[in-house]
Phi, psi and omega in degrees: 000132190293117170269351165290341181316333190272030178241348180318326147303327188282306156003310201286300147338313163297302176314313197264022149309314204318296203303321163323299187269035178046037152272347173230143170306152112290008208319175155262141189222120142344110172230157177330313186251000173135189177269171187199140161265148211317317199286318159353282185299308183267016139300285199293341187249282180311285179302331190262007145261031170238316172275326168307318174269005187265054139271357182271031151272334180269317170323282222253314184273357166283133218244346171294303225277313182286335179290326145316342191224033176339291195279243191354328199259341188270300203282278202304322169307321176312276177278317137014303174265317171284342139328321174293325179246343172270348191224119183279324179329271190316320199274351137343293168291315165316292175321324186263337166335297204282353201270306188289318188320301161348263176001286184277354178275279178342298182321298146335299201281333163317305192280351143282347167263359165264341220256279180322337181281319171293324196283347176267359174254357180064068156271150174312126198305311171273013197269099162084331159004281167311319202258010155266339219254300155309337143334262179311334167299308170315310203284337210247284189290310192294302178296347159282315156330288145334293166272193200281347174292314193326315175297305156330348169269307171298000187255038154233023153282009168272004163296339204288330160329328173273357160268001175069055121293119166297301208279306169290003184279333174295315232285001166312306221246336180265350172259329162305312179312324213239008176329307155319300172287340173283010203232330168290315200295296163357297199261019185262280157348298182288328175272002151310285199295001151262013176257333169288340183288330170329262188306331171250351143307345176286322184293327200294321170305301152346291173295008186115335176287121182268126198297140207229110165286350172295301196336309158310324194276318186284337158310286195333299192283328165305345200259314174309340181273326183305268168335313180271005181238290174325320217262347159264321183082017169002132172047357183081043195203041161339259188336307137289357171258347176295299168329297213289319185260352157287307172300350188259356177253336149330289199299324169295326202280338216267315177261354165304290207290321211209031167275001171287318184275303176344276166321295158305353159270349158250022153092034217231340202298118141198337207259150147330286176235070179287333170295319123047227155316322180267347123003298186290316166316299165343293201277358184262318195286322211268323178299322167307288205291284205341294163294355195269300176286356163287302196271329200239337163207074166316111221278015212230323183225020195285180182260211191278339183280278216283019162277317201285305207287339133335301161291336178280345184297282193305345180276315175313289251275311192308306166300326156295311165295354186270320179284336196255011003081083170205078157335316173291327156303327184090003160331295178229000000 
């Protein structure tokens, strides 16, 4: 098991120190759709649309995963994207969906690198399970509750406006009203739950479990980048620092997990440092789509197809990671 994913926060969180304060460049760069400045772009662009598509290595070119979920993986993008284009209702509601799904999958993929960390110290599978699995929720919805994004999250029931709903196009402006208490109630809640997570791994130890300092590392920093980019908006720059060390944790687990069927899909087992060599392809192919929705479907201006084929990429990517993912199983 790859021991830096649990330091990718901070990573993410160093970078937009640098830029703040103009120890790392920034430049503006000239995009398709207009300017943007760099780190923008290749978080919000390159990376977090790129790591939504390099799951189709694991989906579709891993040949154990696909032959299990075969049919879900062939049929539901398929209908998904004619939904998307036949229904504005629908490719509307998917948009404000993936914005919350986006949370909880992130959330997930922490509370699965934690999982794996116990299972490489050979703790019992289901040992803290529930109370890692809240854990991490907490560190993600709780702290987002809590803090100053949340509105900003709740402000994209105002797409519902192009379908001419009232009642969700409102629900901003009846949540606006109540931020305060939803944001005390929050945090009461989270430092409820973590002083109970505290006490009952202080009993797990007792019973024998040994503690994995990545695991720890990995919480720790998570919940603090959390809290300083959800619950502050640290530097102006939520977004990007969250996006950034979650795909950077993606990206790591997606050649941790499956550089092996990589090589063999390309044709690479002959070489020396053919893992490598497919690695390196990987990262090429994922740099390609990247440039591909920069230049031909910005996600900022694009049209009803390529807005459609987006949403359906990031609902797979999200969905898809729920099945196809599994520690308890024994999956990776």
């Amino acid at each position: 098991m790859h021991y830096s994913f649990g330091g990718a926060p901070a990573i993410g969180f160093a970078i937009a120190f640098c830029v703040f304060w103009g120890i790392v460049p920034n430049p503006v760069i000239q995009t398709p759709s207009g300017q943007s400045l760099f780190w923008e772009m290749w978080v919000m662009i390159f990376m977090t649309q790129s790591h939504l598509f390099i799951v189709v290595f694991r989906a579709y070119f891993n040949k154990t995963i696909f032959k299990a979920y075969r049919r879900r993986l062939i049929f539901i993008p398929i209908l998904v994207l004619a939904g998307c284009m036949l229904s504005k209702w629908f490719l509307v509601s998917l948009l404000v969906l993936n914005t919350w799904w986006d949370v909880y999958h992130s959330s997930l993929q922490t509370f699965g690198i934690g999982r794996l960390y116990d299972r490489e110290y050979g703790n019992p599978k289901e040992l803290g399970r529930r109370w890692d699995f809240g854990l991490a929720l907490v560190s993600y919805f709780g702290v987002l509750l809590a803090g100053v994004m949340f509105m900003d999250h709740v402000s994209k029931f105002a797409n519902f406006h192009a379908v001419g709903s009232v009642f969700f196009t409102n629900i901003p402006y009846f949540v606006s009203g109540k931020l305060g208490i939803i944001s005390r109630i929050s945090s009461l809640v989270i430092l409820a739950y973590i002083v109970a997570y505290v006490l009952r791994y202080a009993g797990y130890i007792k019973q024998g479990y040994v503690v994995p300092w990545q695991k720890v590392l990995l919480f720790s920093l998570t919940a603090l980048v959390s809290v300083l980019a959800w619950g502050f908006n640290t530097f102006g720059m939520a977004y990007i620092i969250m996006n950034f060390f979650h795909a950077w944790q993606y990206f790591g687990i997606m050649i941790w997990a499956e550089k092996r069927h990589m090589t063999e899909l390309f044709h690479f087992q002959k070489f020396s440092y053919g893992q490598y060599m497919a690695i390196g392809v990987f990262l090429l192919i994922a740099l390609l789509f990247g440039l591909w929705v920069l230049y031909v479907v910005p996600p900022y201006s694009a049209g009803r197809l390529g807005i459609s084929i987006l949403a359906t990429i990031a609902t797979m990517h999200f969905w898809f990671d729920g099945f196809i993912w599994s520690v308890r199983k024994g999956d990776i």
